[in-house]
Backbone as numpy.savetxt, mean C-alpha at the origin, in Angstrom:
# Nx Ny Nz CAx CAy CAz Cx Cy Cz
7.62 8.13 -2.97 7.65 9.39 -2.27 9.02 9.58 -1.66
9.58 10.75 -1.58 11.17 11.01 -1.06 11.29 11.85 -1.55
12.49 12.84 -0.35 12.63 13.88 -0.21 12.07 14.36 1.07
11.92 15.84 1.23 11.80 16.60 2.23 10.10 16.92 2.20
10.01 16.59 1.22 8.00 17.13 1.15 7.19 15.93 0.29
7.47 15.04 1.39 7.34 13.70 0.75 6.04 13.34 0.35
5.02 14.20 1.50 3.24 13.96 1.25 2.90 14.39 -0.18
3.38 15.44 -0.49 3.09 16.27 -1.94 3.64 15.28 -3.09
5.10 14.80 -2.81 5.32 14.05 -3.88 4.86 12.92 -4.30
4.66 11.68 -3.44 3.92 10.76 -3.48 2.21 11.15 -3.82
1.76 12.23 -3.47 0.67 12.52 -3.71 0.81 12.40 -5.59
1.70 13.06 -6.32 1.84 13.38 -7.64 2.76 12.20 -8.24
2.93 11.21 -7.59 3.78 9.85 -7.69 2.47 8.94 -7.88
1.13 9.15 -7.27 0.29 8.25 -7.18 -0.93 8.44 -8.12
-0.71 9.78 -8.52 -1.89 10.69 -9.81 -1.53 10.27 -10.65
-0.12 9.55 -11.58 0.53 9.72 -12.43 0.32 8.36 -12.72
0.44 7.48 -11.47 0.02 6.16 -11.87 -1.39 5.70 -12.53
-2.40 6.40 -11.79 -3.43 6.40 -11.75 -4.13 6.46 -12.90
-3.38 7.81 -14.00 -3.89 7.88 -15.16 -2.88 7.03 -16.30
-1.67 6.77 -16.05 -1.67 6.00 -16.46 -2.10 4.58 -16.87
-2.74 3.94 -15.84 -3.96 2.37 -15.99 -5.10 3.52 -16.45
-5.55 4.58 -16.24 -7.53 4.95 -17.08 -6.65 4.95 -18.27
-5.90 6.22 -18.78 -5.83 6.34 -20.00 -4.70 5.95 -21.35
-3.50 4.98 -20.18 -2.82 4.42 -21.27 -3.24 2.72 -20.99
-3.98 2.00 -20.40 -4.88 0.74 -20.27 -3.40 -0.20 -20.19
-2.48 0.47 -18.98 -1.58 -0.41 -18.41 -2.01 -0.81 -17.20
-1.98 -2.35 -16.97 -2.37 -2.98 -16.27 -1.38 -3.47 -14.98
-1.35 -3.99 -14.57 -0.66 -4.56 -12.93 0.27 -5.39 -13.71
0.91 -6.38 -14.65 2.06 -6.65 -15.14 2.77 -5.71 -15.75
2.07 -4.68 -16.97 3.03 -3.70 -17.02 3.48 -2.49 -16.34
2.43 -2.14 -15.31 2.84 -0.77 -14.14 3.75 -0.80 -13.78
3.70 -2.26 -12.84 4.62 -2.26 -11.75 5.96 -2.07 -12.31
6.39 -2.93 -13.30 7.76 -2.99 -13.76 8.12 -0.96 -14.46
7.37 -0.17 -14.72 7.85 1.24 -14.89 7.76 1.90 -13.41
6.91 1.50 -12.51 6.61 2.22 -11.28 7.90 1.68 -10.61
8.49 0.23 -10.32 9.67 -0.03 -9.74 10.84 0.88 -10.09
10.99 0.58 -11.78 12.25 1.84 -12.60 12.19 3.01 -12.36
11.23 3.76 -11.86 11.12 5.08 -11.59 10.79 5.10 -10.02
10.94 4.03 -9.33 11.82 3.86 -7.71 12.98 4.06 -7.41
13.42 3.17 -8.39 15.05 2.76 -8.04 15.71 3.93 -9.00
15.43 5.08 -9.53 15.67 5.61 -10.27 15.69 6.50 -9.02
14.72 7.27 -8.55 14.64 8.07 -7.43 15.73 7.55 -6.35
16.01 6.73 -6.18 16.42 5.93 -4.91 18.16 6.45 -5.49
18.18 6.36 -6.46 19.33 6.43 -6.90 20.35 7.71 -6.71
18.97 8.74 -6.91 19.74 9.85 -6.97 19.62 10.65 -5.68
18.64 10.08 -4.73 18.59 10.27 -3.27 19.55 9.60 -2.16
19.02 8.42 -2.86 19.55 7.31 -1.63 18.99 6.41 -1.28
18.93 5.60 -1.11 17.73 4.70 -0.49 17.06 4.98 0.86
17.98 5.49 1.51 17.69 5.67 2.81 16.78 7.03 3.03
16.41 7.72 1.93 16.13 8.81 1.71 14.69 9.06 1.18
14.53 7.51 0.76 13.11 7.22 0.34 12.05 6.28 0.77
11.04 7.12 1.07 9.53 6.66 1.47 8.71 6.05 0.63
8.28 4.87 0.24 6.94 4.77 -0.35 5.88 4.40 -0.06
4.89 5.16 -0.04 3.55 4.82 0.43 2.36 4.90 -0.38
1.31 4.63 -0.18 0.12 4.63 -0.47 -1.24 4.47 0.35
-2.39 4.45 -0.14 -3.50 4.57 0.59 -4.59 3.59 -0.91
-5.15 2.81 -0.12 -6.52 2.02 -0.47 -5.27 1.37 -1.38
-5.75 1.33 -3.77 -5.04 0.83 -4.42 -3.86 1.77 -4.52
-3.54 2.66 -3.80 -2.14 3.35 -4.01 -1.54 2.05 -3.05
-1.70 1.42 -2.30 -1.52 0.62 -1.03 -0.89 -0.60 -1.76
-1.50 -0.85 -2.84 -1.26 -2.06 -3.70 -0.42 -1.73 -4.69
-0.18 -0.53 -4.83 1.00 -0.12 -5.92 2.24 -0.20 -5.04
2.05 0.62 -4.23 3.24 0.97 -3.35 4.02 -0.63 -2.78
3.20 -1.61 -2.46 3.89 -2.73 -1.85 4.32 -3.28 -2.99
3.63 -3.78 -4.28 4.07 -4.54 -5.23 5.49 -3.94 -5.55
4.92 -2.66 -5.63 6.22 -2.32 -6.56 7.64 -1.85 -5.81
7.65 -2.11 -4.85 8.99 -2.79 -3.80 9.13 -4.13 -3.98
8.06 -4.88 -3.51 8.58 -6.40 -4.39 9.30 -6.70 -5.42
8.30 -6.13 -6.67 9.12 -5.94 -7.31 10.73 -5.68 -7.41
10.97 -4.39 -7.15 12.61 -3.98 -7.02 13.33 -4.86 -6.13
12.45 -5.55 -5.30 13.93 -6.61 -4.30 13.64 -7.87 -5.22
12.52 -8.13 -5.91 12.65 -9.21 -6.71 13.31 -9.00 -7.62
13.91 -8.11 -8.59 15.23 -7.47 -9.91 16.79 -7.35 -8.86
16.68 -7.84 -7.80 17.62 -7.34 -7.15 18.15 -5.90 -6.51
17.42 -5.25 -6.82 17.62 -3.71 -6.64 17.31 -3.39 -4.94
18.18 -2.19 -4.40 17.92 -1.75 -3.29 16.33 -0.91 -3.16
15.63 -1.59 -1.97 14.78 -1.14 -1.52 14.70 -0.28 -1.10
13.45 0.90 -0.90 13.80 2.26 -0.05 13.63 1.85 0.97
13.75 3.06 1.60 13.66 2.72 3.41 12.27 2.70 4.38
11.82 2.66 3.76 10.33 2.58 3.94 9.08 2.44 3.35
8.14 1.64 4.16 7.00 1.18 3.47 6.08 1.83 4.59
4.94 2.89 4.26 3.78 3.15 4.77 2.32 3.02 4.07
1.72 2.00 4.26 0.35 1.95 3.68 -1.09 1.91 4.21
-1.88 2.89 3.62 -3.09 3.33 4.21 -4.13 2.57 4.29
-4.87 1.83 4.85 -6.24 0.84 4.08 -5.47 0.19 2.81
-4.66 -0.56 2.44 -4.10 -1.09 1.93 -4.92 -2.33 0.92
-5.01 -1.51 -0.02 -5.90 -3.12 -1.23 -4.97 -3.90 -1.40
-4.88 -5.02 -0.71 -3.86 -6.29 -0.70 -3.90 -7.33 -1.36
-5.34 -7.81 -1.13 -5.53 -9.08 -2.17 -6.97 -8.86 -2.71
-6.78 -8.56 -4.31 -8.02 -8.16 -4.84 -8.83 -9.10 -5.03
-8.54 -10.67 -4.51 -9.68 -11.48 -5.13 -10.82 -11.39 -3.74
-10.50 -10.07 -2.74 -11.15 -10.24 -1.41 -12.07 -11.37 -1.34
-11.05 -12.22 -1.11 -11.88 -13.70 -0.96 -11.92 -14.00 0.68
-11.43 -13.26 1.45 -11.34 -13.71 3.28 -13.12 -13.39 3.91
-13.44 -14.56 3.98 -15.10 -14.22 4.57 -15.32 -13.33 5.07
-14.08 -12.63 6.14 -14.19 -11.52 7.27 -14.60 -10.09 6.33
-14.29 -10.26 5.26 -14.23 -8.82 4.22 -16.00 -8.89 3.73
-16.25 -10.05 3.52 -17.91 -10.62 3.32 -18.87 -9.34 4.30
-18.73 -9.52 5.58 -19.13 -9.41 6.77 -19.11 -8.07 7.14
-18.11 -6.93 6.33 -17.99 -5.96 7.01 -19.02 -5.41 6.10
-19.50 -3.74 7.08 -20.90 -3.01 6.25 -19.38 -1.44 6.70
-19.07 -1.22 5.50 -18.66 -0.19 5.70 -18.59 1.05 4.03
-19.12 1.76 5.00 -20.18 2.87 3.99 -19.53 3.82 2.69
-17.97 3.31 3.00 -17.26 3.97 1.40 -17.00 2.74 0.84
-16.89 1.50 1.25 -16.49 0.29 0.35 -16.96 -0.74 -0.04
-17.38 -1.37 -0.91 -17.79 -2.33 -0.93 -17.39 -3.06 -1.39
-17.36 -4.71 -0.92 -16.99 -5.74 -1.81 -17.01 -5.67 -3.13
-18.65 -5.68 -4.02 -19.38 -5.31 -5.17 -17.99 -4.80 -6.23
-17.95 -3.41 -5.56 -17.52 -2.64 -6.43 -16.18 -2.61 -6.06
-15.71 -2.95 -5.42 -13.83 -3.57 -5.37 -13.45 -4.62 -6.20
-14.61 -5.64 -6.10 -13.98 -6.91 -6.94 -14.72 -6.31 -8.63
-15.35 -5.29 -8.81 -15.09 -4.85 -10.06 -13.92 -4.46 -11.08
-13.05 -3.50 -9.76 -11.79 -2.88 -10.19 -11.20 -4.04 -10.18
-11.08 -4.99 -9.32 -9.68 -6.28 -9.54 -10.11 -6.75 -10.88
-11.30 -6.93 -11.73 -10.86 -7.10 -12.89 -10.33 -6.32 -13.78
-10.64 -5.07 -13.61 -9.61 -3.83 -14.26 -7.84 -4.26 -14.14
-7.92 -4.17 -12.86 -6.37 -4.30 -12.39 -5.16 -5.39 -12.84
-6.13 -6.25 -12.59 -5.04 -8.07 -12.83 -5.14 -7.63 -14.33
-5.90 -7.75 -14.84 -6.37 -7.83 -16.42 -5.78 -9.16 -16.80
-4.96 -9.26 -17.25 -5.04 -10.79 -18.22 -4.20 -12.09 -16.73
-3.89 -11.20 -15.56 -3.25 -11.97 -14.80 -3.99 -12.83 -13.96
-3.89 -13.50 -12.93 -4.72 -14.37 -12.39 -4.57 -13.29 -11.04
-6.05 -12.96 -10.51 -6.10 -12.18 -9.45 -5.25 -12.58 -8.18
-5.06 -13.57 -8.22 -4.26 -14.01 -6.70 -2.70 -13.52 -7.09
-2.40 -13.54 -8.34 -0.70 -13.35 -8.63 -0.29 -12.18 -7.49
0.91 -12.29 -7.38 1.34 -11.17 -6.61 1.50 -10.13 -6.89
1.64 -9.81 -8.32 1.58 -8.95 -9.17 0.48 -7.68 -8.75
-0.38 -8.39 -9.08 -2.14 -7.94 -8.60 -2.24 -7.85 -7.27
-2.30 -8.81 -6.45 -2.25 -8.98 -5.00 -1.05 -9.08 -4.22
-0.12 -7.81 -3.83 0.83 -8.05 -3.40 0.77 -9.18 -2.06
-0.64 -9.35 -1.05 -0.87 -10.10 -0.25 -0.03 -11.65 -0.28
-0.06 -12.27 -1.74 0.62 -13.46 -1.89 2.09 -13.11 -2.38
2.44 -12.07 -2.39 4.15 -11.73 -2.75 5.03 -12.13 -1.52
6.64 -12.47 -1.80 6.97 -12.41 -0.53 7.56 -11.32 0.11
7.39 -11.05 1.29 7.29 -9.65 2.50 9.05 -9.98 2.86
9.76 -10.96 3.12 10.82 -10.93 3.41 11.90 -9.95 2.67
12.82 -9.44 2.99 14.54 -8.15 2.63 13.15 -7.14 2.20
12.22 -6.89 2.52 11.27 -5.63 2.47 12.01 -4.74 3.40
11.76 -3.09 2.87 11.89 -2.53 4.42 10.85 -2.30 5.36
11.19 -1.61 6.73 9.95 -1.87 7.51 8.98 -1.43 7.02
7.77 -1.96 7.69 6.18 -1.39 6.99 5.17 -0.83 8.01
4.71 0.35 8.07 3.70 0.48 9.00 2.08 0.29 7.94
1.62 -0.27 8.58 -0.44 -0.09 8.01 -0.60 0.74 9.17
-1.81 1.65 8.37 -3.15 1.96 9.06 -4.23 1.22 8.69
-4.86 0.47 9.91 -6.28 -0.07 8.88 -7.65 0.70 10.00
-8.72 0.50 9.32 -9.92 0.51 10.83 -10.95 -0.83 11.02
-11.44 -1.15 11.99 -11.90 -2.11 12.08 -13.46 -2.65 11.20
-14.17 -1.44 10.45 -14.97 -1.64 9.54 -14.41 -1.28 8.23
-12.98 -0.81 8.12 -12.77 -1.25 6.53 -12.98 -2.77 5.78
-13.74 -2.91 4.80 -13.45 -4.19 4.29 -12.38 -5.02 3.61
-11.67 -4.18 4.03 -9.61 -3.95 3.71 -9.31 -4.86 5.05
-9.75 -4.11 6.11 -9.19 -4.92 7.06 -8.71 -6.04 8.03
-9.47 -6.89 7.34 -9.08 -8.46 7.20 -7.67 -8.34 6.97
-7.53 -8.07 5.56 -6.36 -8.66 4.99 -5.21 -7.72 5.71
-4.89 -6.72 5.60 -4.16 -5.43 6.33 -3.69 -6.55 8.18
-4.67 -6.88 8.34 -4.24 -7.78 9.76 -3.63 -9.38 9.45
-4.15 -9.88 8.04 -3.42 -11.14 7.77 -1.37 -10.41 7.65
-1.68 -9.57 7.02 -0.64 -8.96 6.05 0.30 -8.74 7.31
0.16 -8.08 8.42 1.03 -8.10 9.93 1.49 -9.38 10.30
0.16 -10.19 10.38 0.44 -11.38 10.73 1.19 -12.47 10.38
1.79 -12.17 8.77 2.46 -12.85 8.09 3.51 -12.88 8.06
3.57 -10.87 8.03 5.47 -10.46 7.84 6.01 -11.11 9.24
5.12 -10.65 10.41 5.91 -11.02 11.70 6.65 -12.26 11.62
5.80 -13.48 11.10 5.95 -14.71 11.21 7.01 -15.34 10.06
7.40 -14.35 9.52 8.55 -14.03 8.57 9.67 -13.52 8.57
9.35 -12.47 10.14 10.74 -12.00 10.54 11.00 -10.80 9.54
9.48 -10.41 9.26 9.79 -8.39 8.58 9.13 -7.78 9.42
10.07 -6.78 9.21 9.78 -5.84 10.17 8.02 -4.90 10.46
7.09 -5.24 10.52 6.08 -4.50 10.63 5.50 -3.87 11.76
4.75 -2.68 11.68 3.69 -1.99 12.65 2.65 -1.77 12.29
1.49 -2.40 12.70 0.01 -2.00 12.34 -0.55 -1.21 13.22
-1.36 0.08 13.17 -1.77 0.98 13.68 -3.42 0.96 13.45
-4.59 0.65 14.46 -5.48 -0.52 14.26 -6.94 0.79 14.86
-7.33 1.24 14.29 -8.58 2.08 15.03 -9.96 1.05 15.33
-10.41 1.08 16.42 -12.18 0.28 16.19 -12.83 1.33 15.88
-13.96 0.47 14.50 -14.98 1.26 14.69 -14.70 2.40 13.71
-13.72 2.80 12.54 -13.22 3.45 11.98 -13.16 2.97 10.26
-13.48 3.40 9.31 -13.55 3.11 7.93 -12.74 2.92 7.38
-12.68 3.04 5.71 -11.58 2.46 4.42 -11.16 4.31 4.12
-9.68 4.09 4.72 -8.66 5.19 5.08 -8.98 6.82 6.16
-9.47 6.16 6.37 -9.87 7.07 8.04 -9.10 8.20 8.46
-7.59 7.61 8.26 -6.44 8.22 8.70 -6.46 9.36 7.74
-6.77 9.50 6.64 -6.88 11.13 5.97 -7.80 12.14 5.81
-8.66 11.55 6.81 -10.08 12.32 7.08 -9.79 13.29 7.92
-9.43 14.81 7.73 -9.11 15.93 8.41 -10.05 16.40 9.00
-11.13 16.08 9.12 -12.18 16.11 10.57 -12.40 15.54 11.08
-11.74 14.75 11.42 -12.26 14.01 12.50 -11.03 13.90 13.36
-11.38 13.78 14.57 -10.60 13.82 15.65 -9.12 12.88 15.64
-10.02 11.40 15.53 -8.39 10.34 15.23 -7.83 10.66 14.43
-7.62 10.76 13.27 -6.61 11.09 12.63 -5.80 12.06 13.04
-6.40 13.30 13.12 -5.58 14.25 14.02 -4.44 13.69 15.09
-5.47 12.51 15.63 -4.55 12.31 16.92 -3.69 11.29 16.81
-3.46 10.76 15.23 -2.50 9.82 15.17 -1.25 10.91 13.91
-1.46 11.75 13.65 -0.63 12.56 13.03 0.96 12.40 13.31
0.68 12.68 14.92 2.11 12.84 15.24 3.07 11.09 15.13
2.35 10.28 14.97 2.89 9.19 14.78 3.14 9.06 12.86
2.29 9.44 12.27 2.05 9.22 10.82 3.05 9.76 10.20
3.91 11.56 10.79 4.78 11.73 10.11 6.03 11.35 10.22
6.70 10.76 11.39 7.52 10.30 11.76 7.69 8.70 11.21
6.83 7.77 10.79 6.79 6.94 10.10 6.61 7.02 8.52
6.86 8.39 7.80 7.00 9.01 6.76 8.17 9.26 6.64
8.62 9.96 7.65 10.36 10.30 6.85 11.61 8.98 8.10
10.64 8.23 8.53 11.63 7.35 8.82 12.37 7.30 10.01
11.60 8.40 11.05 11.99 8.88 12.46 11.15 8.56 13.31
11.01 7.00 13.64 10.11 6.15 14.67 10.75 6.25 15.75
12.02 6.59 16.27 12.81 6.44 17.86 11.90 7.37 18.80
């Protein structure tokens, strides 16, 4: 996402991916490496500093890998990482994810898609699970998680890691709140975290 109408673009940055894995049956080794090239491609003719990438749920898992990616080819990173309910590690193996009852997600049918996703890779790769990639020369990252997403285990390992790594992160933490909450236009919180959400979009946290 980057540019001046960054929600719209990333919105049509993340459709594009999308049908690409249903209907050309590219998987998480070959995405990432065209989704990075058509980063650093953008980045190129913007700037780096000029570009946002984000995602929400598995946009969450595109968006981080495929910055890894580009600092893993050596390439300049954009200037930002924002991710929504963030699918981090698809083998949701953290008991805490066991435990949660939350009414859009389920374990079941998440660890269905991780076999879609990894496909011939081993679900823990970083590839698949950016969770085991490394977070270090990343740029900063904000999460949204809520405390009954079954995302949100990992979304709080994932803070807990970069810190202890010395990357830059902000987690933005609702109780009591579902798997991507933050784009639910009725309801009150989101509303009331807006004014924080766009400013951590184009990169104006002061």
């Amino acid at each position: 996402m980057s540019g001046n109408v960054k929600t719209s673009r990333q919105h049509r940055a993340v459709v594009q991916a999308a049908r690409l894995v249903r209907y050309n049956r590219l998987w998480a080794s070959s995405l990432l490496a065209r989704l990075a090239t058509r980063r650093a491609a953008r980045a190129a003719r913007r700037g780096a500093e000029a570009v946002t990438v984000t995602g929400d749920s598995a946009g969450g898992d595109l968006a981080l890998a495929a910055v890894q990616h580009l600092v893993h080819r050596g390439e300049t990173p954009p200037d930002r990482l924002v991710l929504i309910s963030p699918w981090l590690d698809v083998t949701l193996d953290d008991p805490a994810s066991l435990e949660m009852d939350d009414p859009l997600l389920s374990v079941a049918g998440s660890r269905a898609c991780e076999r879609l996703w990894a496909g011939d890779l081993n679900p823990a790769d970083p590839m698949a699970s950016p969770m085991f990639g490394p977070l270090t020369a990343l740029p900063p990252i904000t999460v949204y998680a809520g405390t009954l997403d079954v995302l949100y285990p990992d979304a709080a390992r994932l803070a807990e890691r970069a810190r202890a790594e010395g990357a830059a992160v902000d987690i933005v933490v609702r109780e009591g709140l579902v798997h991507t909450w933050s784009l639910f236009t009725f309801l009150p919180e989101p509303r009331a975290v807006w004014p924080q959400l766009h400013p951590a979009l184009i990169g104006d946290t002061a």
